[in-house]
C-alpha positions in Angstrom: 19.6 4.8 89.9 18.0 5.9 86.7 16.5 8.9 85.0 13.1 8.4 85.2 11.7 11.4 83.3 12.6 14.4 81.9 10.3 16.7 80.5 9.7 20.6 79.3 6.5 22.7 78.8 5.9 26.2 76.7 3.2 27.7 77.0 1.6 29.5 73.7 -1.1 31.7 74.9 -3.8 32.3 71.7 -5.8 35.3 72.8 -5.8 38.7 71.1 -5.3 42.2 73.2 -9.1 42.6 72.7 -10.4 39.0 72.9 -12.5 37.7 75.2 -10.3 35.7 77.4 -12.5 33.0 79.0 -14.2 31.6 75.5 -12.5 30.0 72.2 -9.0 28.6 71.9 -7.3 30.3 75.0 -3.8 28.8 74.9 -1.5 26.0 73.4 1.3 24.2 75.1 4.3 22.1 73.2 6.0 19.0 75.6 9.2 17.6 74.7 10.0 14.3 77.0 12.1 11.6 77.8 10.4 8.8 80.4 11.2 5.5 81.2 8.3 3.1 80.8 9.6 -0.1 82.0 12.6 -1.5 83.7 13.6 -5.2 84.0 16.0 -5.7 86.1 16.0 -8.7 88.2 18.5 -11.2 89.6 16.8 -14.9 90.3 18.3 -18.1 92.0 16.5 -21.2 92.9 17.6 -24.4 93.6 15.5 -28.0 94.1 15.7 -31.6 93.6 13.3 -32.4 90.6 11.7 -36.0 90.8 10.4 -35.5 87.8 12.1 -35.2 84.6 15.4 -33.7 83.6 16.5 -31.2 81.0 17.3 -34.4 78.7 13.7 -34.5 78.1 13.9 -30.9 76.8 16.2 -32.1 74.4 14.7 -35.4 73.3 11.6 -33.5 73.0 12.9 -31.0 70.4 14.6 -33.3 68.7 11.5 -35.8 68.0 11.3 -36.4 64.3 14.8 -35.1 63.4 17.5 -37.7 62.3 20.6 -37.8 64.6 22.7 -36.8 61.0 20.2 -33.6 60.6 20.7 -32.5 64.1 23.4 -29.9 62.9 25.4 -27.8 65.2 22.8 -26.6 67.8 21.8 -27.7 71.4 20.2 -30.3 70.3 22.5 -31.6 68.5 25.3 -30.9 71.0 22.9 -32.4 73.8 23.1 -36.0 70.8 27.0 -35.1 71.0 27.4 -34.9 75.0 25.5 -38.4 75.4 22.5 -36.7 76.9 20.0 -38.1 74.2 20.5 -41.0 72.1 18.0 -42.2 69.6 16.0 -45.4 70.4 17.4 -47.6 67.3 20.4 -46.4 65.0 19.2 -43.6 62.8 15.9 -43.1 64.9 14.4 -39.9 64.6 13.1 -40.2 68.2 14.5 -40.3 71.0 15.4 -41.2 75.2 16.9 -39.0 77.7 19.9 -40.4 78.9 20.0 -38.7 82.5 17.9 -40.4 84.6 15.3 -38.0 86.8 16.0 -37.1 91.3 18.5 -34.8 90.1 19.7 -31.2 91.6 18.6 -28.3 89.4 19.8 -25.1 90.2 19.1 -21.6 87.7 20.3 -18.2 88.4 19.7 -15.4 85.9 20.5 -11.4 85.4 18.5 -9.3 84.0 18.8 -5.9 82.5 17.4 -2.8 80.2 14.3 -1.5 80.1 11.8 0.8 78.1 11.8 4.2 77.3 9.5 6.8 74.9 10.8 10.5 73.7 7.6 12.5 73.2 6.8 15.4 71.3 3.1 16.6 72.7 0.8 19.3 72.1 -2.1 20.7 73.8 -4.8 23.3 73.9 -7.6 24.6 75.7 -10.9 25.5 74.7 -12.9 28.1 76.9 -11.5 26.1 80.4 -14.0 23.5 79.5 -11.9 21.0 77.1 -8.6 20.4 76.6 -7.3 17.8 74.0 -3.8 16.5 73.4 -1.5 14.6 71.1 1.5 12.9 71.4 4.1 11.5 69.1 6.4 9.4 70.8 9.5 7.3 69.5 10.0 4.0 71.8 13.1 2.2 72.7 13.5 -1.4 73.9 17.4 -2.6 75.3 16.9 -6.3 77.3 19.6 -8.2 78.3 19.7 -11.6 79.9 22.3 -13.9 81.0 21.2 -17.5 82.2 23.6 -20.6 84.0 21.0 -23.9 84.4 23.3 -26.5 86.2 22.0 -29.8 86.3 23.5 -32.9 88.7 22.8 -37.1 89.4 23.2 -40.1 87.6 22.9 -41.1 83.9 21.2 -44.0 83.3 24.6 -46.0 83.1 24.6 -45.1 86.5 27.8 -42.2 85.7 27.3 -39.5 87.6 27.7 -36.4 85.4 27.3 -32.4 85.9 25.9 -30.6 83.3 25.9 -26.7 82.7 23.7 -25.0 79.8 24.1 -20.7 79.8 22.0 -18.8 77.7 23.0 -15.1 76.8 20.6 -12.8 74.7 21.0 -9.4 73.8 17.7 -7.4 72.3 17.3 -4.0 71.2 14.6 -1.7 69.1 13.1 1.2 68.3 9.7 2.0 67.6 6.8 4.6 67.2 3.3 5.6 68.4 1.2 7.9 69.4 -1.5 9.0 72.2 -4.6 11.0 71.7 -6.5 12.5 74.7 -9.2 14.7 75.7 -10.1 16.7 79.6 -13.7 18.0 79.6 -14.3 20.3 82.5 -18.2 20.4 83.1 -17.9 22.5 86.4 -15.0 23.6 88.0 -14.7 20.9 90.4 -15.0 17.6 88.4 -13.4 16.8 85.2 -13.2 13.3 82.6 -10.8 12.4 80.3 -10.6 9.3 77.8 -7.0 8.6 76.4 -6.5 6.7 73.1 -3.3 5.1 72.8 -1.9 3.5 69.3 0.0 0.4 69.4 3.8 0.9 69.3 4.9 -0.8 65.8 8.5 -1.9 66.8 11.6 -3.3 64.9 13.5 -5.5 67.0 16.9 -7.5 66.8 17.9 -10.4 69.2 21.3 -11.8 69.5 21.2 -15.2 71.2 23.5 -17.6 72.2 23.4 -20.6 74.3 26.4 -23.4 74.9 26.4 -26.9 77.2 29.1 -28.3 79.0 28.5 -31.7 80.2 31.3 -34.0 82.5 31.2 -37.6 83.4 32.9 -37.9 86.6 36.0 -40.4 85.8 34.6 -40.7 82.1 34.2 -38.0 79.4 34.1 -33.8 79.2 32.6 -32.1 76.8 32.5 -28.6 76.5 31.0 -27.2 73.1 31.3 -24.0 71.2 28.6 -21.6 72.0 25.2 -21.8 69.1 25.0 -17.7 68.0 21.6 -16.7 66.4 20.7 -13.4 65.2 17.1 -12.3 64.5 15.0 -9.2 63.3 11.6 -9.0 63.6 8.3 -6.5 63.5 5.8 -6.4 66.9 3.1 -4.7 67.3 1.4 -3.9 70.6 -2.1 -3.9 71.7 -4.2 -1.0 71.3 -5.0 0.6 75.4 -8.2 2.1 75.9 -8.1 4.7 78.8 -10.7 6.7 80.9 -10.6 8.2 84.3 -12.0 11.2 86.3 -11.1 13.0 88.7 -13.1 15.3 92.0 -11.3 18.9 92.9 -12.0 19.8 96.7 -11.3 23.9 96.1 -7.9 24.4 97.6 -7.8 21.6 99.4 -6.9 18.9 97.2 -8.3 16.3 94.4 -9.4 12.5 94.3 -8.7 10.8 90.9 -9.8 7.5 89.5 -8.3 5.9 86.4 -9.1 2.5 84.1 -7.4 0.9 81.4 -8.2 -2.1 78.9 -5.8 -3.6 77.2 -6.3 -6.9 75.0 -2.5 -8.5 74.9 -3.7 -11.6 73.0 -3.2 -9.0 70.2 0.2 -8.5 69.8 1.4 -9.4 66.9 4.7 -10.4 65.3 6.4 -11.1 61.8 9.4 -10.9 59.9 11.3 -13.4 57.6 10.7 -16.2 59.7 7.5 -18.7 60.3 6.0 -16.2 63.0 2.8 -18.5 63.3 3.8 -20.3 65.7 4.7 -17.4 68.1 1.5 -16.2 66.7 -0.4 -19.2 68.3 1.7 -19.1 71.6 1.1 -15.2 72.5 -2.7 -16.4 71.8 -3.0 -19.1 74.2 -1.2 -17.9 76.7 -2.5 -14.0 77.2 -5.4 -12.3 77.6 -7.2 -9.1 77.8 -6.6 -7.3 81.2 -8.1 -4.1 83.1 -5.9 -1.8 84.7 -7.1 0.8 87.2 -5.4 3.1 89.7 -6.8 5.5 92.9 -5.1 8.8 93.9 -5.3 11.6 96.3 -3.4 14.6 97.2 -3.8 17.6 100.1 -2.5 20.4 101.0 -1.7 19.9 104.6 -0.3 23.6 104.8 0.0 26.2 102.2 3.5 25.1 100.7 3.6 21.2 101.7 1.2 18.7 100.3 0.7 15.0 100.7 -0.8 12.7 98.7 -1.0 8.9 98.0 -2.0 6.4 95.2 -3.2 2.5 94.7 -2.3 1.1 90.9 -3.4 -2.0 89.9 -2.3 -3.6 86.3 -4.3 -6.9 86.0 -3.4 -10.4 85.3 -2.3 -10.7 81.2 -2.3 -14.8 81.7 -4.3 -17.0 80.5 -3.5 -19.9 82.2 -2.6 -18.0 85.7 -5.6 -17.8 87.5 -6.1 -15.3 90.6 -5.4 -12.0 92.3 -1.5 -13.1 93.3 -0.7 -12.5 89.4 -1.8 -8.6 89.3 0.8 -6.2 89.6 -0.2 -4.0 92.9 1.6 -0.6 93.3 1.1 1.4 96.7 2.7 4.9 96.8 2.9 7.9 99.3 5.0 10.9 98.4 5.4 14.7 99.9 5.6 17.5 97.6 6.8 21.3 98.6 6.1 24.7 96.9 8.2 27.7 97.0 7.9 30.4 94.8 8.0 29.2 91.0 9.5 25.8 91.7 8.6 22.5 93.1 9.9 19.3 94.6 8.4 16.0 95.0 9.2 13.0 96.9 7.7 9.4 96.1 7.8 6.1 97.4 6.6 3.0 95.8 6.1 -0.2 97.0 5.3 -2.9 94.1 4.3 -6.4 95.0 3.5 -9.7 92.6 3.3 -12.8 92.2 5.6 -14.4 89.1 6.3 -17.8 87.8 10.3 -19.3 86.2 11.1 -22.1 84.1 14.6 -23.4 83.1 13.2 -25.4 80.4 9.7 -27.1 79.5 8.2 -30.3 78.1 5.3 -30.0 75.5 2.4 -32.3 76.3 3.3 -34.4 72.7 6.4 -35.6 74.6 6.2 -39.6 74.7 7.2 -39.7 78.4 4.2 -36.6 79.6 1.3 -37.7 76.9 -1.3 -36.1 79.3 -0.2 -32.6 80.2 3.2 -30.5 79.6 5.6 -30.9 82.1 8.5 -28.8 83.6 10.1 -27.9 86.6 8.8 -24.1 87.7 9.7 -21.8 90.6 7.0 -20.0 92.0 8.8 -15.9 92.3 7.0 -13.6 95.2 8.4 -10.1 94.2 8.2 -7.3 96.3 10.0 -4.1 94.7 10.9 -0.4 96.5 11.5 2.3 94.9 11.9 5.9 96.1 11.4 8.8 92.9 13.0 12.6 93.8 11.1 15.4 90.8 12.2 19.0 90.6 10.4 21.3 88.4 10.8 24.9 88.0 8.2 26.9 85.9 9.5 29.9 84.1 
């Protein structure tokens, strides 16, 4: 259950007693408006015997080129601690997994929060032919996650261990930007619009913590203190391009179209930390992508009306290649008028195709020179949601 918008119009009419009311600036409106722009909850579990590598290869692959006495306290270094990486040679800054591979893998995660914007918009009309708006909005961001990998099999001394590695991270931030948009109204039963929307420049903090736990059956425990990290840093989204039109059939109803282009290779991240090599990774790994969506609405009777939608957002990965990776919303909703108030009923049905990783291997790592390598759990999400508005006009 969540709030999902909440939202209030005035209307500031701008004509004189003896104006002409069908030519110049007719009327202004002011919005004020809380909405929700994203949600992320999610629960995952999967489970699978991996012939291929273990999480000790994670490990040995961050710690490549670190001497075992510069490790420090992190999970690396607790991984050196637990016995699941030793060096090759004494004093080796490279080193071998000490779990061997045909080992059960098993990763469940939570995850919580979501995006919202407060938005301050104005309007106005010009003769019934073009309106323009502007909107000022302030953007929240709260994410939450909480991760339990659990690893089990046979070391390569032939012990058989059990290891568990949980992740906790906490993010929150608060950000600005703004939308600029214009309706122009050639006849009376078409109309096109183009939207301009700014990137949001956020401020972000992440609190992170991660901790291993790793038993030898009839041998040795170790269960280390938790690694905390804190971390504040600048993003900036992408610019969104926006145009759409939309085909009024009198009384009887409308047919809209809609388009967006975003480019998310251009995000863009910095603080007081070496950012370039997030930099580098959000460029290889996203890509421009084209949103579009197709609505409809009737009025079945005087009061009722029906209408129904199709929203596509498109595939933002680079190395994800097909349809399965867009985002596909279907909706169908009822909506009842009665005197100066309104209610509206929506359902949403919100299908896609999704990819998890507990951990990966970098292609540099000695033991999978060709390609990067990592065990990864192919997600098919299918999401309802039901959406009750009430709106009174006064």
């Amino acid at each position: 259950m969540n709030l999902n918008n909440l939202s209030a119009v005035w209307h500031i009419p701008a004509s004189t007693r003896n104006a002409d009311k069908t030519r110049g600036w007719l009327n202004f409106n002011i919005g004020l408006g809380v909405s929700r722009t994203n949600d992320f909850t999610s629960n995952i579990f999967y489970r699978g015997t991996n012939p291929v590598s273990s999480i000790a290869d994670n490990f040995a692959d961050q710690a490549e080129r670190i001497a075992p006495g510069a490790l420090g306290k992190n999970i690396v270094g607790d991984a050196f601690q637990a016995y699941v990486i030793n060096p090759v040679t004494e004093n080796a800054s490279t080193y071998n997994p000490d779990l061997d591979i045909n080992n059960l893998q098993t990763q469940s995660s939570v995850r919580s929060g979501g995006q919202s914007d407060i938005n301050l918009s104005m309007g106005a009309n010009y003769s019934n032919k073009l309106y323009l708006g502007l909107a000022l909005g302030i953007a929240t961001i709260r994410y939450n996650f909480d991760g339990i990998y659990d690893e089990s099999g046979y070391n390569l001394g032939n012990e058989q261990y059990d290891l568990t590695y949980t992740q906790n991270q906490r993010t929150s931030g608060v950000g600005v930007n703004a939308k600029l948009g214009m309706i122009f109204k050639p006849v009376q039963q078409f109309r096109i619009g183009a939207t301009l929307s700014t990137p949001t420049w956020y401020t972000i903090d992440d609190n992170y913590t991660d901790r291993l736990a790793v038993s030898y059956v009839g041998s040795d425990q170790f269960n280390l203190d938790p690694n905390q990290y804190t971390l504040s840093y600048r993003m900036r989204t992408p610019w969104k391009f926006s145009g759409g039109a939309a085909v009024f059939l009198n009384k009887f109803g409308f047919l809209s179209a809609d388009i967006d282009y975003i480019d998310y290779s251009d995000i863009r991240m910095s603080g007081d930390y070496d950012s370039a090599t997030d930099q580098q990774q959000i460029g290889q790994n996203y890509k421009s992508a084209i949103n579009y969506r197709l609505g409809a609405e009737f009025n079945v009777l005087n009061q009722f009306f029906i209408r129904g939608g199709y929203n596509v957002m498109g595939n933002p990965y680079q190395n994800l290649k097909g349809s399965q990776y867009d985002v596909k919303t279907a909706s169908g909703g009822l909506g009842y008028r009665f005197q100066n108030y309104y209610i509206d009923v929506t359902y949403l049905n919100v299908k896609n195709s999704d990819f998890n990783s507990p951990y990966s291997i970098s292609s540099a790592y000695k033991y999978f020179s060709d390609t990067g390598s990592g065990p990864v759990a192919n997600i098919s999400r299918k999401t309802d949601q039901v959406f009750l508005t009430f709106g009174a006009r006064f």
